[in-house]
C-alpha positions in Angstrom: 7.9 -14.5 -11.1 5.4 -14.1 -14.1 1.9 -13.9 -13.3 0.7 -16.7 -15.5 3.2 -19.0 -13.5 2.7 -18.1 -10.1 0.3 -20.2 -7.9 0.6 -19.7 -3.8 1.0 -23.4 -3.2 4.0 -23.9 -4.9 6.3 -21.9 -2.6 4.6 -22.9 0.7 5.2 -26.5 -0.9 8.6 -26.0 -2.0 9.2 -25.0 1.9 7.7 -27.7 3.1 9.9 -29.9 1.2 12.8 -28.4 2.5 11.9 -28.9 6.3 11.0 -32.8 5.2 14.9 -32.9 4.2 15.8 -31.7 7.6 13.9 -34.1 9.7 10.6 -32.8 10.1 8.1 -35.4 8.4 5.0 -34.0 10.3 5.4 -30.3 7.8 2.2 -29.9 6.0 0.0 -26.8 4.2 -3.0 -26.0 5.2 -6.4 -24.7 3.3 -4.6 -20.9 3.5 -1.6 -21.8 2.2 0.4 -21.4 5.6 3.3 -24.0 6.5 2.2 -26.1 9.5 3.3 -28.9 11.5 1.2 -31.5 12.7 0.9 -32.9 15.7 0.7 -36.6 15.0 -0.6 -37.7 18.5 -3.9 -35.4 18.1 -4.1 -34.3 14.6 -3.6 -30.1 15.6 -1.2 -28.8 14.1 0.7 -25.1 14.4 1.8 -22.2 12.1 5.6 -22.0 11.4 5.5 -19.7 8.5 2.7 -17.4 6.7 3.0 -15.6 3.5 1.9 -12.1 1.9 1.7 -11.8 -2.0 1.2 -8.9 -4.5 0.4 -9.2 -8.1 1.5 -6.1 -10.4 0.5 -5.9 -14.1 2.7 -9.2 -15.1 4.5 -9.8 -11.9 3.6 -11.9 -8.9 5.4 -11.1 -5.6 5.5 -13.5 -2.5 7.3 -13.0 0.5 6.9 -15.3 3.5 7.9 -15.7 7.2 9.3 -18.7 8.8 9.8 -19.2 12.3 12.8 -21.1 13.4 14.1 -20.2 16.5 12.1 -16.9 17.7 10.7 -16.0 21.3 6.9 -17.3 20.9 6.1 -15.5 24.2 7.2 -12.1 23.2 5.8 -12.9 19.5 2.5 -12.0 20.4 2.9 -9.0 21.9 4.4 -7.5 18.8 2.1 -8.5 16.4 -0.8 -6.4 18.2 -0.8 -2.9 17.3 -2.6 -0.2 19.3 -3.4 1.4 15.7 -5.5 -2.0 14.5 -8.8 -0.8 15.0 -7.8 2.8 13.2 -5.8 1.1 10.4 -8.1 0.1 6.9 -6.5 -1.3 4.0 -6.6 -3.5 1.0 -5.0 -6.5 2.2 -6.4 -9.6 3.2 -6.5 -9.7 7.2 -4.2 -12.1 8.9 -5.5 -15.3 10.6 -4.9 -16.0 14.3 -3.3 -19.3 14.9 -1.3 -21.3 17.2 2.3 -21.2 16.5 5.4 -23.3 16.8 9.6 -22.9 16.0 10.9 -25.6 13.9 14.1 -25.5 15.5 16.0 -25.5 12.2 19.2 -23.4 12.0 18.8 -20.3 9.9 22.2 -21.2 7.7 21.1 -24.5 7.4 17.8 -23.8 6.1 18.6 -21.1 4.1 21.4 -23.6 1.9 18.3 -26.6 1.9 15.8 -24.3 0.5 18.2 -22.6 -2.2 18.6 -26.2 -3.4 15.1 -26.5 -3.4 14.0 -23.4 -5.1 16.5 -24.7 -8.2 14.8 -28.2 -8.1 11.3 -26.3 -8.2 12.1 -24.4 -11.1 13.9 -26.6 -13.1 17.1 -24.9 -13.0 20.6 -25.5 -12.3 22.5 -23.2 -10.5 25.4 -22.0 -12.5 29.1 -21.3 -12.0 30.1 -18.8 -11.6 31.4 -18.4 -15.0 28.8 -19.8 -16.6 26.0 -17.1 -15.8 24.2 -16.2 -18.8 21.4 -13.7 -19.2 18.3 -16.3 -18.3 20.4 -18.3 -15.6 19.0 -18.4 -12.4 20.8 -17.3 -9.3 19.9 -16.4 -5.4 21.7 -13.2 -3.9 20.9 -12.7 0.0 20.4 -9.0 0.6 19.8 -7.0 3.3 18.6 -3.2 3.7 21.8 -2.1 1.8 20.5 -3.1 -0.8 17.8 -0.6 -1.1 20.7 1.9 -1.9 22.8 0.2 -3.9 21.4 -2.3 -6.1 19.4 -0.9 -8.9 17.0 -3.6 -9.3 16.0 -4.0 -6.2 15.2 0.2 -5.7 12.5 -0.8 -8.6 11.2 -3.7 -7.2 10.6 -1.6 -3.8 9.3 1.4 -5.8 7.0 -0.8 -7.6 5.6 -2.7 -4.5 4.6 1.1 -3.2 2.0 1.2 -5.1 
């Protein structure tokens, strides 16, 4: 998205809507704009999904992670890297926290929040024969795409720098 629009709480919120549509009331965001869910008994809450943005010239880049149905125990273990104490760089370092599933199905999510990304935006998803140059639309792509879709090759190129 542009730049001049882009603000890191509006996705995490727009996600956090989402899982409030599929039954979980206790989502929340904390102060680093990470999804959480609260535990209403204590007041603790867990991670379920972190983000990672990039901001180019005019462009503003978020990607995200959201755990629905992963192996916490194993989780850990690939998240520490024997290279961490070699490796500097640029980025802001991640935060430890406690983490949780939200035990939402992928395909179910995944429909939710493309409903919610619309409603965010202020934009109705099109037919399919009425795309027009400034409609917005959602394409799922996978690492396929890095060949074969052109503007996806320059987004990657782009975010190598």
């Amino acid at each position: 998205m542009s730049r001049q629009s882009f603000t890191r709480e509006k996705n995490a919120w727009m996600v956090v809507r989402t899982l409030k549509k599929l039954g979980l009331k206790n989502a929340g965001v904390n102060e680093n704009h990470d999804v959480i869910l609260r535990d209403e008994a204590d007041g603790s809450s867990k991670k379920v999904s972190g983000s990672a943005y990039k901001i180019i010239r005019h462009t503003a880049y978020h990607h995200g992670t959201l755990l629905l149905n992963s192996d916490l125990q194993n989780l850990g273990k690939v998240l520490k890297s024997p290279l961490h104490p070699y490796i500097s760089t640029l980025g802001v370092e991640s935060k430890r926290s406690k983490v949780t599933n939200t035990g939402v199905e992928k395909d179910v999510f995944e429909k939710e929040l493309q409903k919610e990304f619309f409603t965010t935006y202020n934009k109705s998803r099109p037919s399919k024969d009425r795309m027009t140059k400034n409609s917005a639309k959602v394409i799922n792509v996978g690492e396929d795409a890095m060949n074969e879709i052109q503007a996806v090759k320059d987004i990657f190129e782009e975010l190598q720098v």
